[in-house]
N, C-alpha and C positions, 0 to 999 in steps of 0.2 A: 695279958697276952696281946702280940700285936696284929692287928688286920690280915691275913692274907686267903691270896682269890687269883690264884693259876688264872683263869681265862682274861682279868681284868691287867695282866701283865703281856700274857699273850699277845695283846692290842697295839703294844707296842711294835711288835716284831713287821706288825700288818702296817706300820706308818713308813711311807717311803724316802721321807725326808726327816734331816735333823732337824728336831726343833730350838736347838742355837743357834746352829751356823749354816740351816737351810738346804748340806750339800746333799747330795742323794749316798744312799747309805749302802752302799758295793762292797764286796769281797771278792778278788779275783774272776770280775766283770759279771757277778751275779748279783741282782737285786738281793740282798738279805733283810732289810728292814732295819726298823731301829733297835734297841737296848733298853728294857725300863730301868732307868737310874734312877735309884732312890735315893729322898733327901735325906740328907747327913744332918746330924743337932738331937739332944733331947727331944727340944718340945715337937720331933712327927715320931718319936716312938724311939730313936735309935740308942742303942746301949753297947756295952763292949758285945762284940761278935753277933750282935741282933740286927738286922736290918729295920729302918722305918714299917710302917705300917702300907701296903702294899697300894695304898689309895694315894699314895704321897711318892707317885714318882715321873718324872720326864720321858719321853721318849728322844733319845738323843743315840746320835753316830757314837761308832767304837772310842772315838779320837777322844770328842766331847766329855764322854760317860769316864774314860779316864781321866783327863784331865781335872773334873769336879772329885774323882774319890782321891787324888794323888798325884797332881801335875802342880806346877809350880809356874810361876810368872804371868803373860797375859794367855787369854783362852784363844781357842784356833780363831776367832771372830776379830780379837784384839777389843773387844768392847770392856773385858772384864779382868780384873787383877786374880793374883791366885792368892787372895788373899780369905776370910771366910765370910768375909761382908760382899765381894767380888765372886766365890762363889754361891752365894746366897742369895742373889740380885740373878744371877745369871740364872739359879734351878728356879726362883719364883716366877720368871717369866717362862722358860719353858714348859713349865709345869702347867704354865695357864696354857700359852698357847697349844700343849697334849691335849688337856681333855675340851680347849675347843675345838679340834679337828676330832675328837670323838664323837662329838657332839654331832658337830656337822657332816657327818659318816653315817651316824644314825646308829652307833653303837650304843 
């Protein structure tokens, strides 16, 4: 059974910026927050219709979060290919940098 923890997801919602592409995370001129996107692959858990385990996710914009479960070619940054090594490289680094501004929030 895989990990999950509502309030550790929540966390995401409270970061105000992306953690790929930095932009501020707006819907129709309101702060919303980010999205926890979870990493895609077996080895964090993920299986048909299961998501990863709920400690294995980014906090990233609408854009972002789609482009990692289903967007194709480079990411809104331009740093990363849509490929699964490109988005692989893309969720490991935001993934660090989520839970170090958890960290450093004092969550």
């Amino acid at each position: 059974m895989n990990y999950r923890n509502r309030a550790l997801l929540d966390l995401a919602h409270l970061v105000p910026r992306c953690m790929n592409c930095g932009g501020l995370t707006k819907c129709m001129g309101e702060a919303t927050g980010c999205e926890p996107a979870h990493e895609n692959g077996q080895a964090a858990g993920k299986g048909g219709s299961i998501k990863s385990h709920d400690n294995r996710h980014a906090a990233l914009g609408h854009g972002c979060h789609l482009w990692l479960d289903s967007g194709a070619g480079m990411d809104p940054t331009a740093l990363y290919e849509g490929t699964r090594q490109g988005k692989s490289e893309m969720f490991n680094r935001a993934h660090k940098l989520t839970y170090d501004f958890y960290f450093q929030q004092g969550w």
